[in-house]
N, C-alpha and C positions, 0 to 999 in steps of 0.2 A: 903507387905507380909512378914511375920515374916520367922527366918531363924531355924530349929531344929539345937541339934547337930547331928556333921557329915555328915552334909549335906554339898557337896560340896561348894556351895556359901555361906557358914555361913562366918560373916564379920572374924573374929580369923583365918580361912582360907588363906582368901586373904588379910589382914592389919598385918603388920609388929605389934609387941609390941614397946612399948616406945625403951626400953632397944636395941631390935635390928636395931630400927631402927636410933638411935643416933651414932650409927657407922658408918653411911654414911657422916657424916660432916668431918670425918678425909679420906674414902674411904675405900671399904670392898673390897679385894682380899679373896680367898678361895680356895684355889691350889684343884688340881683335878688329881685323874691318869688317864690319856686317855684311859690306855690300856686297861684298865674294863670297858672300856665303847663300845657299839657295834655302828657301822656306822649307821646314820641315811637314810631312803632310800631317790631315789633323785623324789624328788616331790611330788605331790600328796598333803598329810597334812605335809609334812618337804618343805623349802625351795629347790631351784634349785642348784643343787650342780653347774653345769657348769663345767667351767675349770678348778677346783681347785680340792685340797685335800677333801674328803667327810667329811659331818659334822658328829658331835657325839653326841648322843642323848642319855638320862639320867639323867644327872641333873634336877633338880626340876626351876622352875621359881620361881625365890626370894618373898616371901610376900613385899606388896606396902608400903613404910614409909609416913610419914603425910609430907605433904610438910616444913613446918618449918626444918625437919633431911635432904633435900635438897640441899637447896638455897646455891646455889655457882655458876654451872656451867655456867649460863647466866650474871653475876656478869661483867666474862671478857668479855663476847660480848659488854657488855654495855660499858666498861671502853676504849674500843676500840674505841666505838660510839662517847663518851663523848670528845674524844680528836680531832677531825677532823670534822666530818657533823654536831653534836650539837654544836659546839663551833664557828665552822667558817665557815663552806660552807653553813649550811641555815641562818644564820643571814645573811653571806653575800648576798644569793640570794633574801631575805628578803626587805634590808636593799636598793639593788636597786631598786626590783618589787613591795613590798609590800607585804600584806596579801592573795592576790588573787589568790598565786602558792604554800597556806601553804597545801592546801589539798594532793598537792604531796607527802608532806613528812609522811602523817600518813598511809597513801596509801602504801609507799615504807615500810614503818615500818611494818605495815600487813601483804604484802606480805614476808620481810624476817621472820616473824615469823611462818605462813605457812610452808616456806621452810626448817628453820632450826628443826621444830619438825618433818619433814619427813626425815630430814638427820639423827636425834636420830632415828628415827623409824630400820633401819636395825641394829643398835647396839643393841639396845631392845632385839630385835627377836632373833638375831645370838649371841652375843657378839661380832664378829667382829667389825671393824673398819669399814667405807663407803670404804675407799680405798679397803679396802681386797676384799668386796665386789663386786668395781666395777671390779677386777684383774680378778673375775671370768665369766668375759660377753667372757673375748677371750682369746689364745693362749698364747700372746705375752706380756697381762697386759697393754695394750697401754694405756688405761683414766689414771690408777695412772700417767703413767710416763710424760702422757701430763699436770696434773693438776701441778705435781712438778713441770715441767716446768714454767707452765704459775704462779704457787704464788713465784718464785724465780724474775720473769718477771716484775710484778705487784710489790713487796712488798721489792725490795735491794734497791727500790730512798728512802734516810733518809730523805724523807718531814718534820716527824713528830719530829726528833731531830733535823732539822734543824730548824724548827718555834720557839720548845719550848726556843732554843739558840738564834735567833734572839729576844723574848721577856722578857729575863732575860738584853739581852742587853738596849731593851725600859726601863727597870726598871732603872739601873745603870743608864742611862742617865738621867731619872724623879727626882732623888734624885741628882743630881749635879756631877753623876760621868763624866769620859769620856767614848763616845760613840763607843766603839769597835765595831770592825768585828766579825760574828757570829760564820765562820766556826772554830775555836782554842776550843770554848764550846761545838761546835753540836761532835767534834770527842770525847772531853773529853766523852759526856752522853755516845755517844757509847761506851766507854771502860766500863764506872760503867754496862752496860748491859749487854757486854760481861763477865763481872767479875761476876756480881750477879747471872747471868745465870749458870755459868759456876761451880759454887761452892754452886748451891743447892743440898739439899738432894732427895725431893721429888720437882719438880719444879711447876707440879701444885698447890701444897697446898701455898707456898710461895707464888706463885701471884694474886692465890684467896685472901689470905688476904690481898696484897697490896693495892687490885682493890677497896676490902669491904672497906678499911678503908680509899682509897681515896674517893670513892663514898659519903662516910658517911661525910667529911670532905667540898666537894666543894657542893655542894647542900645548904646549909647552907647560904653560903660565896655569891652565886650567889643571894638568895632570899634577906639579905641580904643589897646586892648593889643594887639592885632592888628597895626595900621599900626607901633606902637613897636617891636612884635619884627618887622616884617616878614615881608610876603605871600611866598613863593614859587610862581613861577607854573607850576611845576614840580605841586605840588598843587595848585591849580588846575585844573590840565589830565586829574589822575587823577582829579578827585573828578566832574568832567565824563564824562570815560570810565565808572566807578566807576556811575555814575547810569545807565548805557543798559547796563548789563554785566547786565543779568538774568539768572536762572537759576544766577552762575559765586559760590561761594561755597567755603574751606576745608577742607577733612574736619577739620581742627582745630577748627573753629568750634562742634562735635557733641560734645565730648571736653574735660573737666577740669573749671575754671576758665571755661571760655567757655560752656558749653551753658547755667549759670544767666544767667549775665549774657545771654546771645544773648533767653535764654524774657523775663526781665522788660524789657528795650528795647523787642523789639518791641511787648510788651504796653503798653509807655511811649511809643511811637514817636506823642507825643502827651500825652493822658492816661490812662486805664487802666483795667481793672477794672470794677467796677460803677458806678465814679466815673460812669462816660461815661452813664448813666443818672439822675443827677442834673442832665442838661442838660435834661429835661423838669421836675424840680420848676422850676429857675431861670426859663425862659421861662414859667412857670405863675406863680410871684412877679413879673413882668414884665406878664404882663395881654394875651401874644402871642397870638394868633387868641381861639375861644374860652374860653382861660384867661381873658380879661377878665370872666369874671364867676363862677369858683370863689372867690376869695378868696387872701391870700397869709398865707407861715409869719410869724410877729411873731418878734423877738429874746425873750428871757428876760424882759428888762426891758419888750418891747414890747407894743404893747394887739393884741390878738387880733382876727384877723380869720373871720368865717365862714367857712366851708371846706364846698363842697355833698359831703353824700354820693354824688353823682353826675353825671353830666356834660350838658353843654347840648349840643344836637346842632341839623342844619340840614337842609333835604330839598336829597339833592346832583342833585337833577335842576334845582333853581332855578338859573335861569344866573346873575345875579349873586351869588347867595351861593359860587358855583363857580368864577366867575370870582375872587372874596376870597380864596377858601382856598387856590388854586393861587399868587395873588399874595403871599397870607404862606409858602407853601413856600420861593417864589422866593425872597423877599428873607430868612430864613432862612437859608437854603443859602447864601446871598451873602456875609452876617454870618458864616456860619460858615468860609467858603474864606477871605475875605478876615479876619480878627481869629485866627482858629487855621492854618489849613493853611498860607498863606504866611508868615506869623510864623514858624511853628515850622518852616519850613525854611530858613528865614534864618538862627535862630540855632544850629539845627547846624552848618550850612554855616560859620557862622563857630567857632564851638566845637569843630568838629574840625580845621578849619585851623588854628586856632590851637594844637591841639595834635600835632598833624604837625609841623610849625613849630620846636615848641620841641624838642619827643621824635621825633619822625621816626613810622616805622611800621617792622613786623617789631621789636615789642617780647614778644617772650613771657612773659617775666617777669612783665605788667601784667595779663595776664590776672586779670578779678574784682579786680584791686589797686586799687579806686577811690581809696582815701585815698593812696596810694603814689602812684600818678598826680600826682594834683592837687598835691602834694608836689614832686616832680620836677618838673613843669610849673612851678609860681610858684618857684622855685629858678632856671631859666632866664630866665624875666620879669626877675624881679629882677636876674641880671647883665647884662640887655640895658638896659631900664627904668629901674632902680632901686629901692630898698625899697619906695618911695610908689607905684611900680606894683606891687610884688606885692602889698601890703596893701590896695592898692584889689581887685584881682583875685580874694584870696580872700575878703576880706569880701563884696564880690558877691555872690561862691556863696555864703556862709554867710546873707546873706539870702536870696539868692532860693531855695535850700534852705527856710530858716524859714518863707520862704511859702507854700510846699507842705505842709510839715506843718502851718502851718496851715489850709490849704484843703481839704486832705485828714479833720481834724478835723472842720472844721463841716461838710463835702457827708458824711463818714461818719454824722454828728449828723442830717445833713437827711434823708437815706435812710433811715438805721434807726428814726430817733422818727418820723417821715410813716407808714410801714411797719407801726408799734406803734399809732400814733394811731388810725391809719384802719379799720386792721383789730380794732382790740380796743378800745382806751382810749378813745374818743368813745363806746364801749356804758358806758359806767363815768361816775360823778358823782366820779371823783377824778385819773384821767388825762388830766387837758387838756393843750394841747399846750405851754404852757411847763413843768410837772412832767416831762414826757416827754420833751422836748428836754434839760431839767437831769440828767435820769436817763441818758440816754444818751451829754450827752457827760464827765457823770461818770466812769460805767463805763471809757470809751473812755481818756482821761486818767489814770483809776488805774491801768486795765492796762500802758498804755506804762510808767507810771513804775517799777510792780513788776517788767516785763521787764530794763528798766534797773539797778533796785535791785540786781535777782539777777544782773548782768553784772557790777556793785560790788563785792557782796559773797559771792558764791557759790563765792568760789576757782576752782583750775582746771578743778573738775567745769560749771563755768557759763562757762568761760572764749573760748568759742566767740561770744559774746554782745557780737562787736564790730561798730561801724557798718558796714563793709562785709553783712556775715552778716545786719545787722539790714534791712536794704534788699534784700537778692537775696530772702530768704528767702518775699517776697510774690509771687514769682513764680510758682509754680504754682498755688496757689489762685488768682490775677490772671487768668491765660488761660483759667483752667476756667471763672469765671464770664462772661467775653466770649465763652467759646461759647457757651454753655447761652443766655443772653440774646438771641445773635444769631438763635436757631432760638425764642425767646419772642416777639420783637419782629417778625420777617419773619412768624409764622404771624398774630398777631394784624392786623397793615396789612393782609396780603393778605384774611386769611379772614372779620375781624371787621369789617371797615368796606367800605361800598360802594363797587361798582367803580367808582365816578366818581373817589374817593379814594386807590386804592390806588397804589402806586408802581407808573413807569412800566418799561418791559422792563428797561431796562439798568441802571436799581437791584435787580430782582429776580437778576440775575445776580449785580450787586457782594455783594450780600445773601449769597449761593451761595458767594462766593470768601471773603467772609467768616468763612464755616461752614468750608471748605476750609485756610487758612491756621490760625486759630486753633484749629479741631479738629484737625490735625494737630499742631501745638504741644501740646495739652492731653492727644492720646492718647502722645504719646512722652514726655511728661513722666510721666504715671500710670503708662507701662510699666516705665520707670527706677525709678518709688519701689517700686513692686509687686516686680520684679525684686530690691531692693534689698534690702527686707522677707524677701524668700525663699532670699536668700544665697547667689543667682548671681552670679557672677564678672563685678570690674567692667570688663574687658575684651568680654563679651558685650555689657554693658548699655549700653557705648557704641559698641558696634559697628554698631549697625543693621541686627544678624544676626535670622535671622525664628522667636526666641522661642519657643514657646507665650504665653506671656503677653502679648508683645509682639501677635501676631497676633491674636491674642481682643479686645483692646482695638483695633487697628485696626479691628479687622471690626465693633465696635461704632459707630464711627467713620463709616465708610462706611456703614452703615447706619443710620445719622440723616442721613445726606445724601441717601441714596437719597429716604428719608421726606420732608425737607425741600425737596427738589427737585418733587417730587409735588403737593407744597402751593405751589411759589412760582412754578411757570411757565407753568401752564395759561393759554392768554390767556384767557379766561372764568371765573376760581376761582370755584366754591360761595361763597354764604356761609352760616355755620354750622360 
């Protein structure tokens, strides 16, 4: 159906022009006087004000840019990905099982991409943040203060500087150096993190471009080594079967060595954690829907920009402001399949063939053995290759490693001081938001290096404090907060925002399955340390025999789904 002019849906309506929309690759702010603007009412076709400050309503919903003036903010999800679950926990779980548990990981990839386009969705809508967001379900703010919590919890062990240190060490030793101790390097990366960090201007634009121009760089490198050791299309053919084989998984997989590494992949199968909640600060830095008029975080070094205590809203019964907001869903979700979901299954796909390849599979030994792995692996490279492929292979990883831990730094920085800012330090004439961001990613930065220090120098009593340990060890707190988040984030879309806005049937499922996969991760893991702590035998506690403890935490389990389900599928929800 053809569109007249002035016709509300006419495309010049709702599509950005070239011109404005190539301003989103550097980020569009567009300050606003609040006071001209009248409060939006609370509910109805505006959002649920709650306990917060009332929204303001007036602003236009931005015309939708072509996704090419986009592509960034999924870039660092992926570079997150690229350094931990693509590189080393699925080839490893691979590398022991085989092809048969690959369907897992496309599965976990799905679902976080489900979840992180419902976590953009309240920034869309409001410009707020999810955090601001979630501040407004109670009195007290408790979900921000508990999520700070739990990604300070999850994301201070330097796993990810410590591998990348331990594998610059494999290098030095491959060429004839001598074979040093890791921790002297894992502190140095942390100091260039603290320092690059700490003396940006703008800190998102800076590590989008790192992320793009590592991305752009190891892709390559990896196909590459690949063609030089040679495909077998013998794995090829499993990893295809492997993909449609749902449901068929090891009993091994639940037992030893593998149940950590199995909890934190999947949790990685992507990015992770509460990380996956810092894709609304980012599109909020970016200026995507009505983010275009909160304001963005500045670097340390950067000038500050306004930040509204609250969010700008649109009445969703106005067709073209409806017609905008579904159009920035759309091309969102698009940004996000095409820059994270397809990438990061590329580079498994090539990251476990390649290690099939070199190591085969039915490796039990490797179980949890990440650095052993990676070890073994470029040992093979190199008698096919030669040195100058191994050492390109593992310097790689040891970047693309490094970039993880650094991206995990600054989105842990972005979360927690946004978090601190919002809810406390903006009441304060001393907590502005570069004090706060310096504050925290100080904190952040000392603790890695004290963990490290006491893995130096702590003798055998601390002796447990090796990179492998240093990276598993984020796994259960990791999956606890992707639940808890996934039953934050599906109640406030559905409940808190009008139903013209709320996600449509088959996200409120994926939403569901979400709760389902990762709350059953999250209860088997609490039942194992619980179990652990009470000095049942660890033959029960991998059994998946039916506990008391174990049960009581399931039934808790099933009972926030029962809950959750109540709230996510009525086709009509309340709001309030």
């Amino acid at each position: 159906m053809s569109r007249t002019v002035g016709d509300p849906l006419a495309h010049d309506s709702i599509a950005a022009s070239d011109e404005e929309g190539s301003r989103y690759r550097a980020g569009v702010y567009e300050p606003i006087d609040e006071s001209t603007l009248e409060d939006a009412p609370d509910g109805g076709s505006y959002p649920v004000r709650g306990h917060g400050p009332a929204f303001k309503k007036g602003p236009k919903v931005p015309r939708v840019p072509k996704l090419r003036h986009i592509l960034g903010p999924s870039v660092i999800a992926l570079g997150m990905g690229l350094g931990s679950g693509e590189f080393l926990l699925w080839p490893n779980l691979v590398a022991v099982n085989g092809y048969g548990i690959w369907w897992l990981f496309w599965v976990g990839v799905l679902t976080q991409f489900l979840m992180i386009s419902e976590i953009e969705r309240w920034t869309l809508a409001t410009g707020e943040s999810t955090f601001a967001g979630m501040a407004r379900l109670d009195r007290v703010s408790f979900w921000p203060w508990f999520l700070l919590a739990a990604t300070l919890i999850s994301f201070f062990w330097p796993g990810w500087a410590s591998q990348s240190a331990e594998f610059i060490a494999q290098i030095v030793a491959a060429v004839g150096g001598p074979r040093f101790t890791w921790q002297p390097l894992a502190i140095l990366f942390l100091s260039f993190c603290w320092f690059g960090l700490a003396v940006s201007t703008f800190v998102y634009n800076a590590l989008e471009r790192f992320e793009i121009a590592l991305v752009a760089g190891f892709f390559p490198l990896l196909g590459i080594t690949l063609l030089v050791v040679g495909l077998a299309p013998t794995d090829m053919l499993d990893l295809v079967v492997g993909a449609v084989s749902i449901g068929t998984a090891p009993r091994e997989l639940l037992t030893g060595d593998q149940f950590p590494t199995l909890l934190l992949a999947v949790a990685y199968a992507g990015t992770g954690g509460c990380l996956l909640l810092a894709q609304s600060l980012w599109i909020r830095d970016k200026g995507f829907g009505m983010a275009r008029y909160q304001g963005r975080i500045a670097g340390i070094r950067g000038k500050n920009e306004h930040i509204s205590e609250t969010g700008f809203v649109f009445d969703a019964t106005d067709v073209t402001a409806l017609a905008r907001f579904r159009g920035w869903m759309r091309i969102a979700e698009r940004e996000l399949l095409f820059t994270f979901v397809l990438l990061t299954l590329l580079s498994v796909v090539i990251t476990c063939l390649l290690v099939t390849t070199t190591l085969g599979t039915n490796n039990p030994g490797l179980a949890g053995n990440l650095t052993g792995m990676l070890e073994q692996e470029s040992a093979v490279i190199e008698s096919v290759g030669g040195l100058w492929l191994r050492v390109a292979f593992v310097l790689g990883g040891s970047l693309v490693i490094f970039s993880t831990q650094l991206a995990i730094i600054d989105t842990v920085t972005r979360i927690t001081g946004s978090i601190f800012y919002e809810r406390y330090g903006r009441k304060t004439t001393f907590w502005d938001q570069k004090r706060t961001f310096l504050l925290f990613l100080t904190i952040l930065v000392l603790a890695s290096m004290g963990i490290i220090a006491a893995s130096w120098f702590g003798g055998e009593a601390l002796a447990a404090l090796q990179p492998d340990f240093l990276l598993l060890i984020a796994g259960p707190a990791t999956m606890t907060s992707m639940f808890v988040f996934t039953l934050i984030v599906g109640y406030m879309n559905i409940r808190r925002l009008p139903s013209e806005l709320t996600p449509p049937r088959w996200k409120r499922w994926g939403m569901l399955w979400a709760a389902i996969l990762w709350g059953w991760f999250t209860a088997e893991q609490l039942s194992r340390t619980v179990m652990r702590i009470a000095g049942v035998e660890n033959s029960t506690i991998e059994s998946l025999t039916g506990h008391p403890i174990r049960i009581t935490l399931y039934a808790l389990w099933l009972g926030s789904l029962v809950w959750f389900a109540s709230r996510l599928l009525p086709r009509k929800p309340r709001t309030g």
